[in-house]
N, CA, C and O of each residue as an XYZ file, in Angstrom:
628
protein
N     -57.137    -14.383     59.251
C     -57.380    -13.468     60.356
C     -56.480    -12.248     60.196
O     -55.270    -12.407     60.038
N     -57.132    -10.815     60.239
C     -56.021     -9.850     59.862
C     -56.024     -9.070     61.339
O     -56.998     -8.736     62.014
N     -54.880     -8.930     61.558
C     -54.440     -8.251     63.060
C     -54.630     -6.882     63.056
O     -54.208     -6.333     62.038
N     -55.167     -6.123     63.934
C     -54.648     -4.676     64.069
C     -53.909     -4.292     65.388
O     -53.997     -5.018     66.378
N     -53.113     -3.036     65.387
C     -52.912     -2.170     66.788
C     -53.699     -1.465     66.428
O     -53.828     -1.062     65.271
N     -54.634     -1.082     67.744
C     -55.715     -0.110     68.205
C     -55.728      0.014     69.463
O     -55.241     -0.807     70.241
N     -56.545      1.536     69.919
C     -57.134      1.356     70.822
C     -57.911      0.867     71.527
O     -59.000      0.673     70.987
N     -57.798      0.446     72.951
C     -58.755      0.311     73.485
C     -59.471      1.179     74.861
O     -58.802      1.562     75.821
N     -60.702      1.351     74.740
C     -60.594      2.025     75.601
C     -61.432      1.843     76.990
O     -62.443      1.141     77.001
N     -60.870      2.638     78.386
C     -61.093      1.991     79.279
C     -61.122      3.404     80.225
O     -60.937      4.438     79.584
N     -61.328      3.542     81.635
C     -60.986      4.602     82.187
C     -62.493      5.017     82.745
O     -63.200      4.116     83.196
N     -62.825      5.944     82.724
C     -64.654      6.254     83.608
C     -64.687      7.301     82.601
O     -63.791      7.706     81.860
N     -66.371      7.795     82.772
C     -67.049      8.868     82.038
C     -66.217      9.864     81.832
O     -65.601     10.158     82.856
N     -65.955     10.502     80.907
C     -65.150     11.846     80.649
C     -64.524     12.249     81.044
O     -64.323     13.455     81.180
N     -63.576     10.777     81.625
C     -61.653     10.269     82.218
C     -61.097      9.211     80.726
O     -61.214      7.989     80.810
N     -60.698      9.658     79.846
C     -60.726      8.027     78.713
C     -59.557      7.465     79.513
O     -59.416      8.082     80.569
N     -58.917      6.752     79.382
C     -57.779      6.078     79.512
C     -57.756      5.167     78.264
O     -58.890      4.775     77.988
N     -56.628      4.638     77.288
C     -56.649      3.802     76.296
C     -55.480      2.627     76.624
O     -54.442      2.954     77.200
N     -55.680      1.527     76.296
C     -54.236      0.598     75.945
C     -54.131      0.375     74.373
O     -54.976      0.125     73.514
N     -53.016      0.530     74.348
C     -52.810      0.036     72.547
C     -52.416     -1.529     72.691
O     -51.504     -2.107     73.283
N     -53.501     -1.961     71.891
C     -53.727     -3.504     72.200
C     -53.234     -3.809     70.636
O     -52.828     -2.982     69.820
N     -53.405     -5.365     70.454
C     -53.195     -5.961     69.137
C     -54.241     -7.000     69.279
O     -54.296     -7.767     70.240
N     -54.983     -6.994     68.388
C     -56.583     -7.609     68.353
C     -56.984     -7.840     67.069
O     -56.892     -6.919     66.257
N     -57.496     -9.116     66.674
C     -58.426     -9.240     65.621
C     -59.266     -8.356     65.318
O     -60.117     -7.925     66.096
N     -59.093     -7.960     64.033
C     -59.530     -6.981     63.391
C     -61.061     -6.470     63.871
O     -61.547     -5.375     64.156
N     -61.677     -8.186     63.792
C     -62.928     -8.200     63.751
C     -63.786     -8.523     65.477
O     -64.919     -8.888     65.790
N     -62.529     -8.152     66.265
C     -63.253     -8.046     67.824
C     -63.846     -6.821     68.011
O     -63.792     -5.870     67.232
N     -64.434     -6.875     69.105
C     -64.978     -5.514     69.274
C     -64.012     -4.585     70.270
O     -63.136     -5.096     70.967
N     -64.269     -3.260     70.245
C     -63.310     -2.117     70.545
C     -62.486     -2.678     71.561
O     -61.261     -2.794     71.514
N     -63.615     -3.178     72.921
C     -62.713     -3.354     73.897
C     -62.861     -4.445     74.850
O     -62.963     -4.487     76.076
N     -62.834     -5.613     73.604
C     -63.126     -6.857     73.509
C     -61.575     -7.193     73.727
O     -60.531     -6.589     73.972
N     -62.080     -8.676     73.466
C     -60.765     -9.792     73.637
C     -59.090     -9.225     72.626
O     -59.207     -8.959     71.430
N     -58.209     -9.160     73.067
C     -57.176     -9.252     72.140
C     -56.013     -9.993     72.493
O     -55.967    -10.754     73.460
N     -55.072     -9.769     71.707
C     -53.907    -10.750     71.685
C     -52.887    -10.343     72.759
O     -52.166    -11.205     73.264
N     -52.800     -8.946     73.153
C     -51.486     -8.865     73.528
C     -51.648     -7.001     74.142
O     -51.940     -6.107     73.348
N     -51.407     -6.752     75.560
C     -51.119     -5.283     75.501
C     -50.062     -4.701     75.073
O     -49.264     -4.669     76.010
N     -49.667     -4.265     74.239
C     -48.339     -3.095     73.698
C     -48.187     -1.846     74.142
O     -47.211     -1.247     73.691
N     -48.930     -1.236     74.960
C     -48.665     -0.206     75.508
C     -49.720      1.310     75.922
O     -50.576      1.511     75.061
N     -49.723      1.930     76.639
C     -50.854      2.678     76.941
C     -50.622      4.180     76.313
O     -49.624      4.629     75.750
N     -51.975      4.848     76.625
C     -52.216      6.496     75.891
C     -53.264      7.098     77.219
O     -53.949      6.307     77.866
N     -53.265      8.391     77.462
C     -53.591      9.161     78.328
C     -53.441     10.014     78.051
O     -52.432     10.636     78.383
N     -54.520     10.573     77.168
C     -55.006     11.900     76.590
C     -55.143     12.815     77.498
O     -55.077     14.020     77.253
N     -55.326     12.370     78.515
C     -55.425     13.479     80.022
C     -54.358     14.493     80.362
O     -54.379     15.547     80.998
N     -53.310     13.744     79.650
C     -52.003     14.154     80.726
C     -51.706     15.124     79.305
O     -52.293     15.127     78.224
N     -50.289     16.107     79.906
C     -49.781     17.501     78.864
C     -49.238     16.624     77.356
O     -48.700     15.521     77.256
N     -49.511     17.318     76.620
C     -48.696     16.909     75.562
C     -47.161     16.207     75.579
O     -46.839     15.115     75.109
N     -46.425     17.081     76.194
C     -44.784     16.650     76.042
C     -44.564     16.082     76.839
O     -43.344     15.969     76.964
N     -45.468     15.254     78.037
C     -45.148     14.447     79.336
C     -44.811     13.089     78.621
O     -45.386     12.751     77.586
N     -43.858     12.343     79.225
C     -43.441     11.034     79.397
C     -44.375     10.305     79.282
O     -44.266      9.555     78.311
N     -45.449     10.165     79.973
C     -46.054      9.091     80.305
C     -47.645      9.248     79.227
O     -48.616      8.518     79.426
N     -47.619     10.169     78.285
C     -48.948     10.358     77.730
C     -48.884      9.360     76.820
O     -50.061      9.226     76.483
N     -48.099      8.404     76.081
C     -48.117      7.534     75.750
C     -47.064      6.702     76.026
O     -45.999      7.320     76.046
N     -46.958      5.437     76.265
C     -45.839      4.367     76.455
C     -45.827      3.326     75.815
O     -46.640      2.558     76.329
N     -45.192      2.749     74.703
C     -44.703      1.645     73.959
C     -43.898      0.920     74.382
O     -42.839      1.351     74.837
N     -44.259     -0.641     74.333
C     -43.522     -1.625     74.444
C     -42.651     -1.368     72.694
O     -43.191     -1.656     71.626
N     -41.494     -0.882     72.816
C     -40.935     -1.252     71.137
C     -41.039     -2.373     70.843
O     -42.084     -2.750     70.313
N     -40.092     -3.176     71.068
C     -39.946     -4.428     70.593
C     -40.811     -5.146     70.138
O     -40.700     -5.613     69.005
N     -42.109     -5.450     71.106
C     -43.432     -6.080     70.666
C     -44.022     -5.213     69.944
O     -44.582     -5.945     69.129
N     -44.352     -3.930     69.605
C     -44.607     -3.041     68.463
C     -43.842     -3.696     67.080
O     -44.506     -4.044     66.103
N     -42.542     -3.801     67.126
C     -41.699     -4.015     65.966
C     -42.388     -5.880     65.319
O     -42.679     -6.236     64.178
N     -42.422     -6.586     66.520
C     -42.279     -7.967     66.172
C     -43.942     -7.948     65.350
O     -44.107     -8.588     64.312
N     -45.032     -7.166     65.960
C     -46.627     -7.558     65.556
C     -46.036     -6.714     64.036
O     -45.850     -7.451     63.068
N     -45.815     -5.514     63.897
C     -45.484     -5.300     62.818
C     -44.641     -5.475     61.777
O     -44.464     -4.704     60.834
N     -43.995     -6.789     62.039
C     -43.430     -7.448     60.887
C     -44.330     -8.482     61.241
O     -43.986     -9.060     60.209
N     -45.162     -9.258     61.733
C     -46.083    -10.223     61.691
C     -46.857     -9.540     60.664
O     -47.535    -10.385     60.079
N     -47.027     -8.487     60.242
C     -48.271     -7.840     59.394
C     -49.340     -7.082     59.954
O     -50.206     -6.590     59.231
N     -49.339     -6.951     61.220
C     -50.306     -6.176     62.382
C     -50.507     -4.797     61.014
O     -49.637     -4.574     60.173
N     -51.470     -4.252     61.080
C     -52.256     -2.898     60.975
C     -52.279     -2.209     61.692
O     -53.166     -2.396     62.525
N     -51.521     -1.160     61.870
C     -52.237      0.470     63.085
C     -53.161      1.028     62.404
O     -53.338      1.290     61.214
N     -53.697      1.158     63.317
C     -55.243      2.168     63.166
C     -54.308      3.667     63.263
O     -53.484      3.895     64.149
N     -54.703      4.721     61.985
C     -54.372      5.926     62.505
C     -53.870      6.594     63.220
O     -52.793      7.161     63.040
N     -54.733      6.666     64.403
C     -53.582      7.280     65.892
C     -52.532      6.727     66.423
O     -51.534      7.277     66.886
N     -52.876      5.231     66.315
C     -51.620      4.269     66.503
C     -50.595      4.729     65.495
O     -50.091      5.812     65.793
N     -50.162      4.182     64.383
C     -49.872      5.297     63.430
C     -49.010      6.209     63.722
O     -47.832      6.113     63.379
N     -49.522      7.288     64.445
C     -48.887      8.233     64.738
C     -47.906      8.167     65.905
O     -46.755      8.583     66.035
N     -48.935      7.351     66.903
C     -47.506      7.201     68.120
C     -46.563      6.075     67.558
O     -45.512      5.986     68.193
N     -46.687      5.284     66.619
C     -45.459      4.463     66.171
C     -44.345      5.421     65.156
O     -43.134      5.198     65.137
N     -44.934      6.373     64.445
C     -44.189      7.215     63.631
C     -43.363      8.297     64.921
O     -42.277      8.812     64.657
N     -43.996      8.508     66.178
C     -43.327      9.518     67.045
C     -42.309      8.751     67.970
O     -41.320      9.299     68.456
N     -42.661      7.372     68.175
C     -41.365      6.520     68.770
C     -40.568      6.387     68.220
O     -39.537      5.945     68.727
N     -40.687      6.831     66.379
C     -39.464      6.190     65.444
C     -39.536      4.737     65.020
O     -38.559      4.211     64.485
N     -40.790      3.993     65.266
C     -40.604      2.563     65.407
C     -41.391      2.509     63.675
O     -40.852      1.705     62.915
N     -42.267      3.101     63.255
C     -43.057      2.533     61.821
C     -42.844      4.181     60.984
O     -43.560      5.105     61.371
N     -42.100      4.356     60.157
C     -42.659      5.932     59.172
C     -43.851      5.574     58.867
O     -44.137      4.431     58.513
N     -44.695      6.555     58.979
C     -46.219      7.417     58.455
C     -45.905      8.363     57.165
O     -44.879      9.033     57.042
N     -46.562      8.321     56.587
C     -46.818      8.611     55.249
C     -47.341     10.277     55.734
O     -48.120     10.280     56.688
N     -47.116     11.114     55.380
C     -47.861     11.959     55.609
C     -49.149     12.621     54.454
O     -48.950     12.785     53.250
N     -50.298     12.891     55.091
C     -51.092     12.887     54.112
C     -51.303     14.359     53.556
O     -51.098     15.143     54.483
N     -51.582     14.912     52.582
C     -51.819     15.909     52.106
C     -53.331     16.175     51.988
O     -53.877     15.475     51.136
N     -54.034     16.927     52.573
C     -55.577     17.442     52.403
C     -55.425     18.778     51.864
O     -55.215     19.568     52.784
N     -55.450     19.307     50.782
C     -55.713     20.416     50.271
C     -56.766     21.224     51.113
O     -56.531     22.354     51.542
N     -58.043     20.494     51.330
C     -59.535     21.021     51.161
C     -59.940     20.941     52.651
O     -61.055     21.398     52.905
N     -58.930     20.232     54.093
C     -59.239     20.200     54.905
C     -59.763     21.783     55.622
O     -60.862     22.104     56.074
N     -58.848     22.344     55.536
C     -59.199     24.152     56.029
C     -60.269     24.491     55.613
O     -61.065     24.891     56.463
N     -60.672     24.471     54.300
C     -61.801     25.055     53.463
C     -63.171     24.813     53.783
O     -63.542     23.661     54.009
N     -64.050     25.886     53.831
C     -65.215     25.734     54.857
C     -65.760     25.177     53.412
O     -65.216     25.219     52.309
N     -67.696     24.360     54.023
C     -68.091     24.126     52.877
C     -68.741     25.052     52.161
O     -68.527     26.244     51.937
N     -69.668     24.205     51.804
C     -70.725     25.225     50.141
C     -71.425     26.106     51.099
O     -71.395     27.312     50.853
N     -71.942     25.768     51.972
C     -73.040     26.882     53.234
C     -72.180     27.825     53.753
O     -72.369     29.041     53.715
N     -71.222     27.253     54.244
C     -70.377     28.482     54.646
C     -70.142     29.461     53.518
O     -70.305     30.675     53.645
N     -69.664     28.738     52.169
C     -69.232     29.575     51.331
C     -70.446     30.691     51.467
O     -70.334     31.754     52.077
N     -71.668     30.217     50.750
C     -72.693     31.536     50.271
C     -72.569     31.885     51.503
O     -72.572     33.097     51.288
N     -72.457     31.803     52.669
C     -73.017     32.955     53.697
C     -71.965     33.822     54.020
O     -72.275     34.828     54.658
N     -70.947     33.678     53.762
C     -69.748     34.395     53.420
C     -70.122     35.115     52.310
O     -70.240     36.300     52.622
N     -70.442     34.844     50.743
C     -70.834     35.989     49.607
C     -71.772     36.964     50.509
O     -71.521     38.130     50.813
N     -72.981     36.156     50.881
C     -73.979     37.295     51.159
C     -73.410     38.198     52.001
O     -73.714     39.321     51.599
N     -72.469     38.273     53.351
C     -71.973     38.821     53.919
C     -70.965     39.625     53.364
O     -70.751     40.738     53.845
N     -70.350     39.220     52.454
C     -69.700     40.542     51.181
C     -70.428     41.014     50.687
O     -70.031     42.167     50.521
N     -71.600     40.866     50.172
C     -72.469     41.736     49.143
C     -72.987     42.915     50.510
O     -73.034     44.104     50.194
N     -73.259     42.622     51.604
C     -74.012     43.315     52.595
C     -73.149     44.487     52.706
O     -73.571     45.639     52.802
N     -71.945     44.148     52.690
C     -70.724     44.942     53.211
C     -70.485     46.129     52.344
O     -70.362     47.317     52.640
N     -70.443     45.383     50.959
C     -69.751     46.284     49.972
C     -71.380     47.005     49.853
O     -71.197     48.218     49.961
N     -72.766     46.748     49.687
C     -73.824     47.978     49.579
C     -73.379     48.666     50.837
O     -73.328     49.889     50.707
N     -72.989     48.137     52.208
C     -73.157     49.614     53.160
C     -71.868     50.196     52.969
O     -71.583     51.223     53.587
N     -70.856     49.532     51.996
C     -69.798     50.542     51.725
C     -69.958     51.963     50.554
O     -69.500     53.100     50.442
N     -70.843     51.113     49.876
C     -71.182     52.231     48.641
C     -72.452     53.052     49.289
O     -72.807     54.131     48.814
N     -72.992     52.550     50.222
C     -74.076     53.639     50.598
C     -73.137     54.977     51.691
O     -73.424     56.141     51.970
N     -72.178     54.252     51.991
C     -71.548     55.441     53.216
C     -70.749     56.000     51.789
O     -70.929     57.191     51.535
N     -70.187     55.489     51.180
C     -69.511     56.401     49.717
C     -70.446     57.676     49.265
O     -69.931     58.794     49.243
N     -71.857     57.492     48.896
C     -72.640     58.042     48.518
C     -72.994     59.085     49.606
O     -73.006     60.286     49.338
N     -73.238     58.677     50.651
C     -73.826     59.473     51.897
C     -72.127     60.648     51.966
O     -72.226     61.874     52.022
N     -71.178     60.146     51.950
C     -70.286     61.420     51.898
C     -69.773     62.257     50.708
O     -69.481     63.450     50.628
N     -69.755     61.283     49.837
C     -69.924     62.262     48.352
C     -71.182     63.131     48.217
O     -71.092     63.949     47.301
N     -72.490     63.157     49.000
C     -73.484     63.701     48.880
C     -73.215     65.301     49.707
O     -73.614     66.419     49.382
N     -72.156     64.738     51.189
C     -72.218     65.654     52.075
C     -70.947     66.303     51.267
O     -70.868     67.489     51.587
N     -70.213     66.039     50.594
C     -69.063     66.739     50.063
C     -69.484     67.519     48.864
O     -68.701     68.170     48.173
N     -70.611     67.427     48.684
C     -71.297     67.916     47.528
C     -72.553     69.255     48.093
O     -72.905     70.302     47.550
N     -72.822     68.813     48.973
C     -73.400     69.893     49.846
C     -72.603     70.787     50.793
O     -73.258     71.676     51.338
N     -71.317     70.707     51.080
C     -70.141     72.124     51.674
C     -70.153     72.406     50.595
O     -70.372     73.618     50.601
N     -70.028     71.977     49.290
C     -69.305     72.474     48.513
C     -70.116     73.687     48.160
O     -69.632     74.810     48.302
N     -71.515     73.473     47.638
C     -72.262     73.844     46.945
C     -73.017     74.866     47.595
O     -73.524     75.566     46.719
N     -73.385     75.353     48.980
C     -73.530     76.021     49.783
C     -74.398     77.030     49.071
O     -75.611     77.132     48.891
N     -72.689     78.168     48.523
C     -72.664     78.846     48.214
C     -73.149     79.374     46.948
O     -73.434     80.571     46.912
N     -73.292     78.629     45.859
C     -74.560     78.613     44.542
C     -75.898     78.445     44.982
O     -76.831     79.113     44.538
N     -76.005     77.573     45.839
C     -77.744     77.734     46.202
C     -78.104     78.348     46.793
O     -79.289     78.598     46.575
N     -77.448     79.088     47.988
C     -78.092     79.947     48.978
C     -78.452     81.292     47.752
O     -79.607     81.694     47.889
N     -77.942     81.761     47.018
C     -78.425     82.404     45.797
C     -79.384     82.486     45.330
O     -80.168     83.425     45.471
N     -79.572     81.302     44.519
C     -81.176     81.321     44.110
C     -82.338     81.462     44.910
O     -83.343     82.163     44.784
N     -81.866     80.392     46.017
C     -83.132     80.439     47.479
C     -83.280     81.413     47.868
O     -84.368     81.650     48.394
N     -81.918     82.808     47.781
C     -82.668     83.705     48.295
C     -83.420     84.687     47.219
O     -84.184     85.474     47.780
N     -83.373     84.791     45.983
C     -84.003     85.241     45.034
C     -85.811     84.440     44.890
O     -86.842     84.877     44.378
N     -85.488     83.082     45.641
C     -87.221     82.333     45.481
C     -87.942     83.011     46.772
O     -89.166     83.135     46.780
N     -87.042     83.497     47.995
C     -87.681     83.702     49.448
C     -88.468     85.284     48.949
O     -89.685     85.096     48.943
N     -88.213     86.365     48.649
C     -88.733     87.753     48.404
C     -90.130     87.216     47.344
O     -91.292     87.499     47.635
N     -89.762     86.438     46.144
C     -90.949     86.283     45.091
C     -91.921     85.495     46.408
O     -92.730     86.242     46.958
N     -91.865     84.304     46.812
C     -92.660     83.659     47.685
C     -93.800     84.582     48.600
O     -95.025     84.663     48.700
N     -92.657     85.179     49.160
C     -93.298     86.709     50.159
C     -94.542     87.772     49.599
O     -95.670     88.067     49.994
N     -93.744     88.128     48.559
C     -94.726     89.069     47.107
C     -96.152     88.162     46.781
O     -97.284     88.595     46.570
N     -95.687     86.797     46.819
C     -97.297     85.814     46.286
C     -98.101     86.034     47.141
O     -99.261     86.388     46.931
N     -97.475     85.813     48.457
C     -97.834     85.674     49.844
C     -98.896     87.025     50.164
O    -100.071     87.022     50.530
N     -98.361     87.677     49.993
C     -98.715     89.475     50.331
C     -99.782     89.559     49.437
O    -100.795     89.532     50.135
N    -100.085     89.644     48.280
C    -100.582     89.418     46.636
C    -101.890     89.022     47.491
O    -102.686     89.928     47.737
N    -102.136     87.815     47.924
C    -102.926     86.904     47.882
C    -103.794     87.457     49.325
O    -105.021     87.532     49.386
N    -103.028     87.743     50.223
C    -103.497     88.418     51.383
C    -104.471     89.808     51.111
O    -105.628     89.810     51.532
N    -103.946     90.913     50.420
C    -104.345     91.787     49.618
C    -105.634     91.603     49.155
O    -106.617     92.241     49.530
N    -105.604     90.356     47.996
C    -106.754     90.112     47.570
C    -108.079     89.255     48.533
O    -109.265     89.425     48.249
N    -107.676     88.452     49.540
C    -108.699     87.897     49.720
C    -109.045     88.696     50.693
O    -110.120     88.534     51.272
């Protein structure tokens, strides 16, 4: 028979209340167990007194019996000082996945064309102050010939 500390949980609809019980592995959540060790109340502030409470001693004794914490247990035995936790290293936890990734590229590629199109759109307009002054030249040498066709053609028909 292998023992765990776990939760159990108890309390009304979207109130949890938990006891950290010690229970055959193989009972159900908030089934039969051996022994209450102490409660959790996710409700209450973080740094309050009473958001979790351990019996030590009976913590210490199931866990030299060989008891198992489940995870969160775990953690409130590593924050009483009563069991060290291992701490785990996840590299990859932060990291969004493969979907996120491409929709992130496509959202750079979108970015950088409307960056090179506003590049272009002001190198175009910096290219037109500039230039002003060479074209109004010719255009006005095409406006008099235009006029002359114009006249020409009037004349004749």
């Amino acid at each position: 028979m292998s023992i765990s500390i776990r939760l159990s949980r108890g309390g009304a609809k979207k109130r949890p209340y938990y006891r950290i019980v010690v229970a055959n592995s193989r009972s159900p959540r908030d089934g039969k167990y051996l022994e209450q060790i102490g409660t959790y109340n996710p409700l209450l502030a973080k740094d309050s007194a009473d958001r979790v409470k351990l019996v030590e001693d009976r913590a210490r004794y199931w866990l030299g019996v060989g008891a198992q914490p489940t995870d969160r247990v775990a953690r409130f035995l590593d924050a009483a000082g009563i069991k060290e936790r291992a701490a785990r290293v996840n590299p990859k936890k932060g990291e969004p996945g493969e979907k996120a990734k491409e929709r992130a590229e496509e959202r750079a590629a979108k970015i950088a064309e409307a960056e090179e199109a506003a590049r272009a759109a002001e190198e175009e307009a910096k290219a037109a102050a500039a230039a002003p002054a060479e074209e109004e030249a010719p255009a006005a040498e095409e406006a008099p010939a235009a006029e002359e066709a114009a006249a020409e053609e009037q004349a004749e028909g």
